[in-house]
C-alpha positions as CSV (number, residue, x, y, z in Angstrom):
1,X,-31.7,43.0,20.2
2,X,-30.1,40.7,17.8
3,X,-30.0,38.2,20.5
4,X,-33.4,38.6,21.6
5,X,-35.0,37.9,17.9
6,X,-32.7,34.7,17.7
7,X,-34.0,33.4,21.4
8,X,-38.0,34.1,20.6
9,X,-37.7,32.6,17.3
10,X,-35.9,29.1,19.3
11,X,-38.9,29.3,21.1
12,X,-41.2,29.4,18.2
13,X,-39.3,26.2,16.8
14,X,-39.6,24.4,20.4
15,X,-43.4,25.1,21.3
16,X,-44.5,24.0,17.3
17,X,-42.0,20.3,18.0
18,X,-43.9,20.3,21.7
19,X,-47.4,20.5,19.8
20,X,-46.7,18.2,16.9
21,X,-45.5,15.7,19.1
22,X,-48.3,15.9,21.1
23,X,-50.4,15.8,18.1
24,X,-48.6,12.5,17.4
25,X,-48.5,10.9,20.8
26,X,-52.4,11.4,20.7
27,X,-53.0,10.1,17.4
28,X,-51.4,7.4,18.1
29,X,-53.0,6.8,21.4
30,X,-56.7,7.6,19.5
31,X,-55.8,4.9,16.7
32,X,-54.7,2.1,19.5
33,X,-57.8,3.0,21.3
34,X,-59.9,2.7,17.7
35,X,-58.4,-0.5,16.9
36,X,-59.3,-1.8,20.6
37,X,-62.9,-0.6,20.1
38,X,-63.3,-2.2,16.8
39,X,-62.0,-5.7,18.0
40,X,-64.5,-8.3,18.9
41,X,-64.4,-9.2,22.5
42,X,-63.0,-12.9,21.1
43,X,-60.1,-11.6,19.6
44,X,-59.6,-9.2,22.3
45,X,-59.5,-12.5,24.7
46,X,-57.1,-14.0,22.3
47,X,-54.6,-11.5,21.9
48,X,-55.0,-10.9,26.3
49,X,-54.3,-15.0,26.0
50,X,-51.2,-14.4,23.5
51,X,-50.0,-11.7,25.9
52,X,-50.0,-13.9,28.6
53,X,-48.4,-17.1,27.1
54,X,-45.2,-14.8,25.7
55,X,-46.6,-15.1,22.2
56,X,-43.8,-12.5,20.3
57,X,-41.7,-13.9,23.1
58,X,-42.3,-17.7,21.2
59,X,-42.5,-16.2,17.7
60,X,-38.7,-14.6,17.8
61,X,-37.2,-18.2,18.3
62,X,-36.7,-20.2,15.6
63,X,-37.5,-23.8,16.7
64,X,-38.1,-25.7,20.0
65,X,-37.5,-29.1,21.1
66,X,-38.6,-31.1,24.3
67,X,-38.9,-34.6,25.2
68,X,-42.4,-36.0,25.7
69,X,-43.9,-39.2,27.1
70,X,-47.2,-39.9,26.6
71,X,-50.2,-42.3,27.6
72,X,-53.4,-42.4,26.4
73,X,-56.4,-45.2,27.0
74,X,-54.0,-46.6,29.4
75,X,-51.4,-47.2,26.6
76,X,-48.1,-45.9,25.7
77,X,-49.0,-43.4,23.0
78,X,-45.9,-41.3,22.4
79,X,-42.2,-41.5,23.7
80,X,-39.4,-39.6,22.1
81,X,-38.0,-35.9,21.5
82,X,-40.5,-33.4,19.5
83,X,-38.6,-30.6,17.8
84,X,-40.4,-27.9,15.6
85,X,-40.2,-24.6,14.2
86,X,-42.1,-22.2,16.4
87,X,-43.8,-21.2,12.7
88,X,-45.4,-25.0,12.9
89,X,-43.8,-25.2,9.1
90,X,-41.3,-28.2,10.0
91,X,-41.9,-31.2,12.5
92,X,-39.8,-33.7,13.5
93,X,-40.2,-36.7,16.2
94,X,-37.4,-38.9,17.1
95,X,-39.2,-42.0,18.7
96,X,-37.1,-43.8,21.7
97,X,-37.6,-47.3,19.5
98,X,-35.5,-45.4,16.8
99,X,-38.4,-44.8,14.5
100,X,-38.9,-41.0,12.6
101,X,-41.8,-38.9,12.0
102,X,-41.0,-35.6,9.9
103,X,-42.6,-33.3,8.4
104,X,-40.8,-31.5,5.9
105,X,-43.2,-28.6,5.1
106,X,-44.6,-30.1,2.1
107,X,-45.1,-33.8,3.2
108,X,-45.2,-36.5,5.8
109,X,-42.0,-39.2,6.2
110,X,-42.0,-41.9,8.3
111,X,-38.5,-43.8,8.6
112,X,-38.1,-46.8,8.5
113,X,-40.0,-48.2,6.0
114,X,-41.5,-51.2,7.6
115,X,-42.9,-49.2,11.2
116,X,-46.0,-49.3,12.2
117,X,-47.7,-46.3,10.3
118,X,-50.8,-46.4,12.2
119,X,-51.7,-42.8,13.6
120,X,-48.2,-41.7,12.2
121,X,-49.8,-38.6,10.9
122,X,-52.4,-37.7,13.3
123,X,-48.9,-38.1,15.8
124,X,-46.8,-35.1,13.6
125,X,-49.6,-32.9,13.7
126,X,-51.7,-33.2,16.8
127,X,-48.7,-33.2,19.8
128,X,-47.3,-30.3,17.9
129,X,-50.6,-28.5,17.6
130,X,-51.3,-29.1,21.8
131,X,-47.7,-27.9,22.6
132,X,-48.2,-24.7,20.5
133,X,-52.5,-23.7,20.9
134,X,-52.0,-20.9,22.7
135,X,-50.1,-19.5,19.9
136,X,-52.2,-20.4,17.6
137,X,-54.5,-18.8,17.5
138,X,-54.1,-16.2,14.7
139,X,-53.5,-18.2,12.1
140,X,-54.7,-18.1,8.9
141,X,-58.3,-19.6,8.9
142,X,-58.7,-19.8,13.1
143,X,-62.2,-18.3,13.7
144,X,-63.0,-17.3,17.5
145,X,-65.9,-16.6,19.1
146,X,-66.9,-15.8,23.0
147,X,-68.8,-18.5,25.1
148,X,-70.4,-17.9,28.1
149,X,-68.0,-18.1,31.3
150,X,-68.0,-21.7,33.2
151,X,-66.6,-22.8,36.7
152,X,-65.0,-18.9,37.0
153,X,-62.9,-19.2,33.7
154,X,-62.9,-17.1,30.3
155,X,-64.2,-19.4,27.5
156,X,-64.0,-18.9,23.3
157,X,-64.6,-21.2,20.8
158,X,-62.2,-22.1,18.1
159,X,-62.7,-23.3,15.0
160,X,-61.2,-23.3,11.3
161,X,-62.1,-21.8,8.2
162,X,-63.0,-24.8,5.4
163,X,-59.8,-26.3,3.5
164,X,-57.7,-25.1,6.7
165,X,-54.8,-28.5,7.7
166,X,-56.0,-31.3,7.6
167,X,-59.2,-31.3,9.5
168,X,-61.0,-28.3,9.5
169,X,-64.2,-29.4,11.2
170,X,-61.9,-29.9,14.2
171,X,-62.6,-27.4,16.9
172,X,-61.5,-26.4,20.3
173,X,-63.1,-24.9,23.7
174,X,-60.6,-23.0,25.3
175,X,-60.9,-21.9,29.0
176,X,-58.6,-19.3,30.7
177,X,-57.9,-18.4,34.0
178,X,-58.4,-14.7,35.3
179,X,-54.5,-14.4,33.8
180,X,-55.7,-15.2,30.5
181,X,-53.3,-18.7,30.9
182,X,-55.1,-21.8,29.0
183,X,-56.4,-24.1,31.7
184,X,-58.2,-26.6,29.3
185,X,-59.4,-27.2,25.8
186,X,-62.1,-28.8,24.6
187,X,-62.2,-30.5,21.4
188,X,-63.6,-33.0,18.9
189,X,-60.9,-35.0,16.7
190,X,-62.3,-35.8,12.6
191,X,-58.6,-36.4,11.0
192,X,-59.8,-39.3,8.5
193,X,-63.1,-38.0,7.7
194,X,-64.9,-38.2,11.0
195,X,-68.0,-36.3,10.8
196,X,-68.5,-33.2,13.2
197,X,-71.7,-34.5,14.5
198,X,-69.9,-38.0,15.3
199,X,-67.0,-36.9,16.7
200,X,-68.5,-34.6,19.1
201,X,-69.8,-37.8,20.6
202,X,-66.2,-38.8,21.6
203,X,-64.9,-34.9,22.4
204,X,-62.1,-35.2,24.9
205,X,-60.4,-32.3,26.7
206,X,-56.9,-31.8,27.6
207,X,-55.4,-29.8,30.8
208,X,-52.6,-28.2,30.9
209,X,-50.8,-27.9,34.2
210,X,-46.9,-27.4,35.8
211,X,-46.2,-23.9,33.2
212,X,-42.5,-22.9,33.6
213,X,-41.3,-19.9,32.2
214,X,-38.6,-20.6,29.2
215,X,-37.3,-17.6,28.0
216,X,-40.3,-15.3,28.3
217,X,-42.6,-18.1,27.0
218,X,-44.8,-19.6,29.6
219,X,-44.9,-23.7,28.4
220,X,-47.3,-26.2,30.2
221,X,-44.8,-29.1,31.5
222,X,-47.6,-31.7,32.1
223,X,-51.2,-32.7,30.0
224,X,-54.2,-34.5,31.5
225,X,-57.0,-35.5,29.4
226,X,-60.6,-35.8,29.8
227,X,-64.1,-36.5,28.9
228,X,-65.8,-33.7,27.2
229,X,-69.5,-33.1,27.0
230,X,-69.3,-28.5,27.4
231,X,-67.4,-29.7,30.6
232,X,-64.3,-30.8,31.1
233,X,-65.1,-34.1,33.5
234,X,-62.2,-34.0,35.7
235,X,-63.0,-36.6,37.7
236,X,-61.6,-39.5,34.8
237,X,-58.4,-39.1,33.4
238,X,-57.8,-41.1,30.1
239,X,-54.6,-39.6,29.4
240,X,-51.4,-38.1,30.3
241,X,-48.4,-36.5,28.8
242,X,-44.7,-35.3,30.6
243,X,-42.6,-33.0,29.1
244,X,-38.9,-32.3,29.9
245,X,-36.0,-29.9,28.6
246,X,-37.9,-27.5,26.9
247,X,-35.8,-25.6,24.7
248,X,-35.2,-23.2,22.4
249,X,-32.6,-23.2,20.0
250,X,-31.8,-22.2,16.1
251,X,-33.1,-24.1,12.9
252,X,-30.7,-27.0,12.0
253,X,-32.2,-27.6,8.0
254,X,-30.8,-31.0,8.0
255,X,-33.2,-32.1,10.9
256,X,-36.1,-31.1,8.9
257,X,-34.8,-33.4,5.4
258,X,-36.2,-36.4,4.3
259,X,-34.6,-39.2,6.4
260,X,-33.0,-42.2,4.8
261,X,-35.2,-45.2,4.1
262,X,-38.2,-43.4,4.7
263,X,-42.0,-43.8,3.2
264,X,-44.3,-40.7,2.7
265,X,-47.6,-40.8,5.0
266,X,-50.4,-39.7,2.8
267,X,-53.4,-38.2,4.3
C-alpha cells in the first residue's frame, strides 16, 4: 500500500514537470511567433539576410584581415592588406608602397607624414564598410525599409539616422537573391559634404561575386561596380576589387596604435 501511495504520488510530480514544460516550450514558441509578427517585413528581410551571410558566425571572431587590390575609373585605387575588428571599432590598411591608414577607434592616422592624403579617410572607412554591409545592418542608426522587387531579387533601402559616421545622408539599395545573399548595392557617396540631391546624380553600385565560405561566414572574394540610376547598369563596369586570404584571427592591440611618424586625417 505504502508502495502504491509513493508510485501515484511520482506520477503526480512527473505529469505537473510534463505540463509546465509544455507550458514553457509554448510560451516560448508564442513569444518567437509575437516578435516575428511584430517585425516589419524590412527587418524581417535583414535578419533572413544576416542569417544567410553567417552574421553571429562573423560577430564571434575578433578581427579579420584580407589582402585587396582595387581599381576604380580605370586607376589603381587600393593595394595592400585590410585588417579590422569584425565590431568595425579599429581599422587598419597596410598599403603595398609602405604607406599606413589606421583607425584607432577615436581618430584617423596616416603614416608617413608626407603621403599623399588625398581620399585617405574616405579609404579607412568605405573598403571596410563594403567588406562588412551585410553585417551591418543593425547598427545603431541603420534605418531599413522594403522596395519593390526588381529583375527577380529582394530589395530594401538603407539609410542612417542624422549624426550617424561620417556621412549620414549616405544610403544604400540592397538587392538579394532568393537565398537572402547580397547580389548588389546601390548607393550615393556625400563624405565631404556632398549634398543628397547631388550625389544621387553620380550613384554607383557595387556587385559582389565569387562568395567562399570562411568559417561559417559567407565573404564575397570579387567587387564590380556600376552605374546606378534604381538599376544597377551592368553593362559598364567602372570598377573592380580582388580579394585574397580572408582570414580570421584574434585582436593584436599593437596593430590598432598610432604608428610612428604619423599625421591625424581630420574629417
Amino acid at each position: 500500500m505504502k508502495s502504491t501511495y509513493l508510485l501515484l504520488c511520482l506520477l503526480c510530480i512527473v505529469t505537473a514537470c510534463k505540463t509546465e514544460n509544455k507550458k514553457e516550450s509554448d510560451n516560448s514558441i508564442e513569444t518567437t511567433q509575437q516578435v516575428t509578427a511584430s517585425m516589419s517585413p524590412a527587418r524581417e528581410l535583414v535578419n533572413n539576410i544576416e542569417r544567410a551571410h553567417g552574421a553571429n558566425a562573423f560577430a564571434d571572431q575578433e578581427m579579420v584581415s584580407f589582402d585587396i587590390n582595387l581599381d576604380f575609373g580605370g586607376k589603381d585605387r587600393l593595394d595592400g592588406t585590410i585588417y579590422m575588428t569584425t565590431d568595425s571599432k579599429y581599422a587598419r590598411i597596410e598599403k603595398t608602397n609602405g604607406d599606413v591608414l589606421l583607425y584607432d577607434g577615436n581618430k584617423v592616422w596616416l603614416s608617413p607624414k608626407d603621403a599623399n592624403q588625398q581620399g585617405a579617410r574616405f579609404d579607412i572607412f568605405t573598403w571596410t564598410y563594403f567588406f562588412a554591409l551585410p553585417f551591418k545592418l543593425s547598427d545603431d542608426g541603420a534605418q531599413v525599409e522594403m522596395m519593390e522587387p526588381q529583375d527577380e531579387m529582394k530589395r530594401v533601402h538603407l539609410s542612417f539616422e542624422s549624426g550617424t559616421g561620417d556621412a549620414p545622408d549616405d544610403w544604400y539599395d540592397l538587392y538579394v537573391d532568393d537565398q537572402n545573399i547580397l547580389q548588389y548595392a546601390g548607393y550615393i557617396v556625400t563624405y565631404g559634404g556632398t549634398p543628397a540631391e547631388k550625389a544621387v546624380e553620380n550613384a554607383h553600385a557595387i556587385g559582389y561575386q565569387s562568395y567562399k565560405n570562411i568559417e561559417g561566414v559567407q565573404i564575397a572574394h570579387d567587387w564590380k561596380f556600376y552605374n546606378y540610376d534604381d538599376n544597377v547598369d551592368t553593362s559598364n563596369i567602372i570598377g573592380e576589387a580582388s580579394l585574397k586570404n580572408v582570414e580570421f584571427r584574434p585582436v593584436a592591440p599593437s596593430l590598432f596604435k598610432k604608428p610612428d611618424n604619423a599625421v591625424e586625417i581630420s574629417l
